[in-house]
N, C-alpha and C positions, 0 to 999 in steps of 0.2 A: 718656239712653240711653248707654249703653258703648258705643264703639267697636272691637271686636277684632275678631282674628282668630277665623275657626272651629276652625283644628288646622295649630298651628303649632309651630316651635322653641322649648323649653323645658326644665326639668332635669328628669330623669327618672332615673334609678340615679347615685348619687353618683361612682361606675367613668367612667359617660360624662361626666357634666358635669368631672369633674377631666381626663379625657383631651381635648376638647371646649375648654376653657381654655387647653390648650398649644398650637393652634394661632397661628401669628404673620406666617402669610405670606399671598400672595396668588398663583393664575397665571393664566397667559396662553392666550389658544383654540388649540383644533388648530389650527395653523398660522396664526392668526393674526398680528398686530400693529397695535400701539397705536392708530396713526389717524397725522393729518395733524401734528400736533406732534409726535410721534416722543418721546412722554414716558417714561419709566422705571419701574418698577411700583416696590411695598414687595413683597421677595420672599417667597417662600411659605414657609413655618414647617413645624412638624411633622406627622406624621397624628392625626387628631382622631375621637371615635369621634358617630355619632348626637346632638341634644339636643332635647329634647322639652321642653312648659310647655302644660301645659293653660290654653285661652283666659280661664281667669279670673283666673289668675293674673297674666298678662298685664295686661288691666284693673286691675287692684287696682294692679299693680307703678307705670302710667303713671299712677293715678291721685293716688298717693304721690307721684312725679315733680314731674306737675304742684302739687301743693299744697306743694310746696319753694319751686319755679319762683316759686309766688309771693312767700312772705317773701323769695325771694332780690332780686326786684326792687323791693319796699318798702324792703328796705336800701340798694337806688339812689338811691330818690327824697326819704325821708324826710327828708334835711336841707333837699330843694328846698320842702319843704311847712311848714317852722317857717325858712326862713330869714331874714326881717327881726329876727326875735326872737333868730337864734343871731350877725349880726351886731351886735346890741346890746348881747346879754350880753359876748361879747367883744371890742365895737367894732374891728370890720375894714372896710375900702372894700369897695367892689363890686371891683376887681381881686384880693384875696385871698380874697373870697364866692368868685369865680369857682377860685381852686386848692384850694378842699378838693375839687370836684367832678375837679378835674386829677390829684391825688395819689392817689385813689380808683381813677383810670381806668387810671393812669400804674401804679400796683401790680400793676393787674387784668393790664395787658398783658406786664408783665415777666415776672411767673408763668404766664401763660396757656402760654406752649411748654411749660415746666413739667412743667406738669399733663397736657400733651396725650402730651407725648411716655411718662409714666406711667401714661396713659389706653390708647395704643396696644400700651402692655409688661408692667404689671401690674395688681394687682384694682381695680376701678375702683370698689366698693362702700367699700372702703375709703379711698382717695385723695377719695372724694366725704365719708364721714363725717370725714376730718379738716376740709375745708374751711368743713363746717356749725360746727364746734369753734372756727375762726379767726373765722370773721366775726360768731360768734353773742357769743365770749369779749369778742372786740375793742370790740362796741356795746355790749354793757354796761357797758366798765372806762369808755366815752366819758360814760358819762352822771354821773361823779362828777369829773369838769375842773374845777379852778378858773377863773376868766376868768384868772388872772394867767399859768395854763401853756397858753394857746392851740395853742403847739407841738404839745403833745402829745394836741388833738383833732385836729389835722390828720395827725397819725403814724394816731392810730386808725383815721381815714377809711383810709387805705393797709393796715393789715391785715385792714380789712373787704372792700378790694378782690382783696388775695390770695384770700382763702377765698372770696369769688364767682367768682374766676377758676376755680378746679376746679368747681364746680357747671355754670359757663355750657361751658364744653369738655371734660364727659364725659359728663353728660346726656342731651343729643340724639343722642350714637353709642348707648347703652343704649337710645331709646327705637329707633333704627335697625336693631339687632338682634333686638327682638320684635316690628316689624311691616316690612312687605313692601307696595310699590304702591299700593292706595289706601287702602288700611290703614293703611297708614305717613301719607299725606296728612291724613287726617284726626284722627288720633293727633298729628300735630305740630300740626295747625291747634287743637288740643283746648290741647296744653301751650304755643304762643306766644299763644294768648289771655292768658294769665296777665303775658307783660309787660306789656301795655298796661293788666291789671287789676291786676296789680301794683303799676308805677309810678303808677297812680293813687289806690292803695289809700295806697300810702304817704304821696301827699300830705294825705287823708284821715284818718289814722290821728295824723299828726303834728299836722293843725289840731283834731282832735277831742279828743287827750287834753292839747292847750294848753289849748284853752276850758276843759275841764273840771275841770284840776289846775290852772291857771296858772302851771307849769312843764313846760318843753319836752322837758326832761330825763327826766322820766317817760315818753315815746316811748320811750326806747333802751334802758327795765327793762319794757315789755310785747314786745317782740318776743323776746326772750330766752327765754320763757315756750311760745311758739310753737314756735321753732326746737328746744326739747327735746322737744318733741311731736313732731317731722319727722322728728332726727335718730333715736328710737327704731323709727318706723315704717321709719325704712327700711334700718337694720338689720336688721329683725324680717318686712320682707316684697316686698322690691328681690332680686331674684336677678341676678346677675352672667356673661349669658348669651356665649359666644361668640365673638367677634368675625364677622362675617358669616354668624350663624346664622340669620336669615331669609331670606335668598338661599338656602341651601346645604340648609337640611333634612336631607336625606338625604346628601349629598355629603361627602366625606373630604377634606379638605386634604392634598399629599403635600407633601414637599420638605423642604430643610432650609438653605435659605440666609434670612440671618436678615439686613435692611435696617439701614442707621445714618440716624440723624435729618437728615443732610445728606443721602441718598439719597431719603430720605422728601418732602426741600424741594426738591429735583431733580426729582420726577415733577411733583409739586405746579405748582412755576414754570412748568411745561411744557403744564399743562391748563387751555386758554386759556378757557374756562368758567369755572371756579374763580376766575383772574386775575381778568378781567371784572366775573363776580358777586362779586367781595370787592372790589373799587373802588367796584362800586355800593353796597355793604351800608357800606363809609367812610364813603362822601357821606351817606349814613341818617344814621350816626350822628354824623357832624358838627352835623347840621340838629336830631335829634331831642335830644344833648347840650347842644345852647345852648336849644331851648323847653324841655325839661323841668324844666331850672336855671332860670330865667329869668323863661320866664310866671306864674309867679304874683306876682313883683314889679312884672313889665310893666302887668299888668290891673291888679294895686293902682294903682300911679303914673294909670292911664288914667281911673278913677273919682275919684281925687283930683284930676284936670284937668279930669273934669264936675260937678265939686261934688258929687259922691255920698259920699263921704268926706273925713275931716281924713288928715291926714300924721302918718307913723307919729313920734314921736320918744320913745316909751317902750320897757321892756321888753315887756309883754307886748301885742301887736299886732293889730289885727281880722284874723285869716285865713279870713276868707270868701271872696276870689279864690283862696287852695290850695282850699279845699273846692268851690269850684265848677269850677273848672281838676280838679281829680283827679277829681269824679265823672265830666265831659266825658271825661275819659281815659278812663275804666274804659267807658262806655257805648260810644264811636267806636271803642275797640279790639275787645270781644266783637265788634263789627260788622263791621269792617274784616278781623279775622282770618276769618271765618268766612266771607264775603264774598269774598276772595281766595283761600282755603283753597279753597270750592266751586265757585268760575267757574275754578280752574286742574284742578281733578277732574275738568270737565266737555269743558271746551274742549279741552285734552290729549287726547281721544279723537276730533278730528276734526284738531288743530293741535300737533302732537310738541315744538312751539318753545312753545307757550303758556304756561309756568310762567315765564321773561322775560319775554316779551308783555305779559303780563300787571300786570308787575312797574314796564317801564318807561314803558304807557300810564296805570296809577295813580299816579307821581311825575311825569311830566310834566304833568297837570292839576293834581296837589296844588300844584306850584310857585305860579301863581299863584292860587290861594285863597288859600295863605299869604302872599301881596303882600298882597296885596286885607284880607287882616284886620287886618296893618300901617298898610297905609296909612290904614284907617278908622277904628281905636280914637280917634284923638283927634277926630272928628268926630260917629259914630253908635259907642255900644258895639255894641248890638244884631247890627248887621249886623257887626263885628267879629269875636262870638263865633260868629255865624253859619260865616264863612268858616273860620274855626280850627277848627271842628268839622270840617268841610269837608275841608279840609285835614289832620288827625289823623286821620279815618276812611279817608284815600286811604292815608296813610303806614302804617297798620297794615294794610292787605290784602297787605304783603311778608313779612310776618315767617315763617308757618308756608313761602309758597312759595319763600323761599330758601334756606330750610333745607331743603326737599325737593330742591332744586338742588343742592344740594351733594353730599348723599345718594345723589342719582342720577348723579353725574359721577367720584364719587372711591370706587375701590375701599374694602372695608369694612376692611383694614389698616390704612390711612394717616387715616379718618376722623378721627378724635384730632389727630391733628397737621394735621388740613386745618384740624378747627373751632378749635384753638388759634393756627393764623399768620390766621386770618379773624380770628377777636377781637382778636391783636394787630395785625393793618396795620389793619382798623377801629377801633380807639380811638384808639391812636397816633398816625393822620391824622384822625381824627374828632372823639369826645366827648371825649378827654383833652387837646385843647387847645379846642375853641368854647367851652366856658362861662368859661375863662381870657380867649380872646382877646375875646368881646363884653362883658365886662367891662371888659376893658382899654379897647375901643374907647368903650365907653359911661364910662367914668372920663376918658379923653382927651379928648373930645367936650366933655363935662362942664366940665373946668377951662379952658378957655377960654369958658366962659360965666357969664353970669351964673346968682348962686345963688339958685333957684326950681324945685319942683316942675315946673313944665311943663317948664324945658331941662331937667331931669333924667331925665322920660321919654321925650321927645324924643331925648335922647344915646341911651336905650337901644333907642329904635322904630328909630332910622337905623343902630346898633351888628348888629339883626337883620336888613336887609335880604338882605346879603350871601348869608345861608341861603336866598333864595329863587332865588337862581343856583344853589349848590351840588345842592341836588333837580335841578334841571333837568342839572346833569351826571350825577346816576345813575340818570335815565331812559335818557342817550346811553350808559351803560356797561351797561345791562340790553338796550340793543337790541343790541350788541356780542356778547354773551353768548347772544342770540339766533341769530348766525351759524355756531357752533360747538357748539350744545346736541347736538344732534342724534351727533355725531360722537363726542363725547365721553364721551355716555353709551352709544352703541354698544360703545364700547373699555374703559370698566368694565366692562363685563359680560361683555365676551370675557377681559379679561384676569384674571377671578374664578370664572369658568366652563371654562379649558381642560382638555385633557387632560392626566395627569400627565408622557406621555414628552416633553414638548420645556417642561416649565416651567420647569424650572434653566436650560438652556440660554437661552431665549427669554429670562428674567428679567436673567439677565446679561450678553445683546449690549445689553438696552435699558438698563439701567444704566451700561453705556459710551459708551450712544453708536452703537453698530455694529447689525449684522444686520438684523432685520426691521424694527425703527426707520427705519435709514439708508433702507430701500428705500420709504418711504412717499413718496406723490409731494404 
């Protein structure tokens, strides 16, 4: 069943949606001001006329969305699901395994401002089809490498992560634009399924067409195939609504003072939500970048310690732990998303704080499952993959609700450049160095032992611990963000709802610093 609105923001005479496009600002309430941080707005842009979308267009529009969302993050995980076989072909250690996953991340995040800050200024339909162009060209040219230019798979990894960097930070403002409140909840809860079915599909996609071709490299000439199927759709039927045209419906944007990308990271730093929920959403991605690289090497090594397996020392490798690791993905994410997506719809109507809540009591129990599956792979798998399940079903109940956090805390101006510095302080502290660094710890661990299969995955079961502290920090940064929900999203919405006569004015004491800011107590 579709999710949409009944009669909402959408294009309706070519006159409104062009005039409707030019808006670039945001204001402030009748006499209001911001709240207890004393944050800064992105100022309000030009006047804007009406935009209308009939509800099925809508639908159709997230539905294209979502079926991007996913090849975007089979392009995440695919190398994690052929990886014993692509260090083979190229003989790399586990500490360079672990930088193709860095250089991917390390791309995604330098471009990510990028994109955001192009996401926030110009056509975003566009800025998204080039990015499909980068990561779609890139995996293909990857799958003709010799093993003797290794280099230049790892380059490729990097401008696969460019062109996910514009998908993953203009996406979710377009889907923020054609829906509103629980519509928007559900609608996001709909398109963040797709990472966890995504990233598992990847792993999937990679162990299936190994088995089938006995070359790994045929992965990175079937998705290619996909993404020109994406990119035409959404061309052909993505409209490029607004900026804050779900909120606003009817409502005219006035003003004409136009924000700079420093202004923009001044409100931002300021909106102690935002702060909060992107330290928690780092710690995610720290924990969820080292399993998703990882585990399916980890459970290999684990069955070859219970004698269920030989060790790999060929090219082409049993990948039945990706295949069984990525379907685990795909089944505990549609869960976990929809799961956390509908106990925050629910609970939000009795508890204003619940979309944190929520957030930080699913990663503080996740923590120890993920012990617990650690500590028990080399004794019982069984109950191992028990608790990983466990534990990945807890970790994907945040995905669609933090994204709704964000949404709801950060005027629709600055959205672009909220979800562009969220992706970059979460990778940059998070997945762009774990799969680096438990590589390294598991290659360290390693050479001072003796060489055997068991210290091998031993180095890497102790190399993972660490990730089950880091969750338990972004449950305490999601109860953080629990202190301040409330407030902050009071002050988006006054300051995207004011009156016209005090918006310039009010937009510009808060960008200094002065007036109705200074007097917040």
């Amino acid at each position: 069943m579709c999710l949409c609105p009944g009669s909402h923001p959408g294009s309706g005479a070519q006159a409104g949606e062009a005039g409707a496009m030019s808006a670039e600002g945001w204001d402030t309430g009748p006499g209001g001001h911001p709240g207890a941080s004393g944050a800064g707005p992105c100022p309000p842009g030009t006047a804007s006329a009406p935009w209308s979308l009939p509800h099925w267009r809508a639908c159709l529009a997230a539905a294209v969305l979502c079926y991007i969302n996913l090849l975007n993050y089979m392009n995440w995980f695919i190398v994690a699901g052929m990886l014993l076989d692509i260090q083979n072909f190229f003989q790399i250690s586990d500490s360079n395994a672990g930088l193709l996953q860095t250089v991917f991340i390390c791309s995604l995040l330098l471009s990510a401002p990028v994109f955001g800050y192009l996401g926030d200024r110009h056509g975003r339909k566009a800025t998204l089809s080039v990015g499909i162009l980068l990561w779609s060209g890139a995996g293909l040219s990857s799958s003709f490498i010799s093993p003797q230019h290794s280099w230049l798979f790892f380059l490729s990894r990097g401008v696969v992560g460019i062109g996910s960097a514009s998908y993953s930070t203009i996406a979710p403002t377009v889907l923020g634009d054609l829906f509103v409140r629980d519509q928007r909840t559900r609608v996001l809860a709909i398109f963040y399924i797709f990472i966890p079915v995504g990233s598992g599909l990847g792993y999937v996609l990679g162990s299936a067409v190994l088995q089938l071709t006995g070359n790994w490299h045929w992965a990175f000439r079937v998705l290619p195939c996909l993404e020109a199927v994406a990119l035409t759709l959404l061309i052909a039927l993505v409209p490029d609504p607004p900026r804050g045209a779900a909120e606003k419906q009817e409502e005219v944007a006035v003003g004409d003072l136009r924000s700079s990308w420093c202004e923009d990271v001044r409100y931002l730093g300021r909106n102690w939500s935002f702060v909060w929920s992107t330290l928690g959403v780092t710690a995610i991605a720290f924990v969820t970048g080292a399993l998703g690289f990882w585990a399916p090497k980890f459970l290999f090594e684990a069955r070859v310690v219970h004698g269920l397996q030989l060790p790999c020392l060929q090219d082409l490798c049993n990948d039945q732990d990706s295949l069984i690791f990525g379907i685990l993905t795909v089944v505990t994410g549609i869960m976990g998303v929809v799961l956390g997506a509908e106990a925050s719809r629910r609970y939000k109507k009795v508890n204003p704080r619940a979309e944190s809540l929520i957030c930080a009591c699913s990663l503080l129990i996740a923590a120890p499952c993920l012990y617990l599956a650690l500590i028990l792979a080399p004794v019982t798998l069984l109950a191992s993959y028990v608790f990983l399940a466990l534990g990945e079903l807890l970790l994907s109940c945040n995905w669609a609700v933090v994204a709704d956090i964000l949404l709801s805390v950060v005027v629709p101006r600055c959205r672009g450049t909220a979800e562009a510095l969220q992706i970059t302080v979460g990778h940059i502290l998070g997945d762009a160095s774990s799969p680096y660094l438990t590589g390294l710890i598991s290659s360290t661990l390693r050479a001072g032992r003796p060489d055997s299969y068991l210290q091998s995955f031993l180095s890497l079961q102790q190399s993972f611990l660490c990730c089950t502290f880091v969750i338990a920090l972004a449950g305490g940064c999601f109860l953080l963000t629990a202190l301040r929900l409330e407030r902050d999203q009071a002050r988006a919405r006054q300051l995207d709802t004011g009156t016209p006569g005090s918006k310039d004015r009010e937009s510009r004491a808060l960008l200094s610093g002065t007036g109705a800011a200074a007097k917040d107590p």
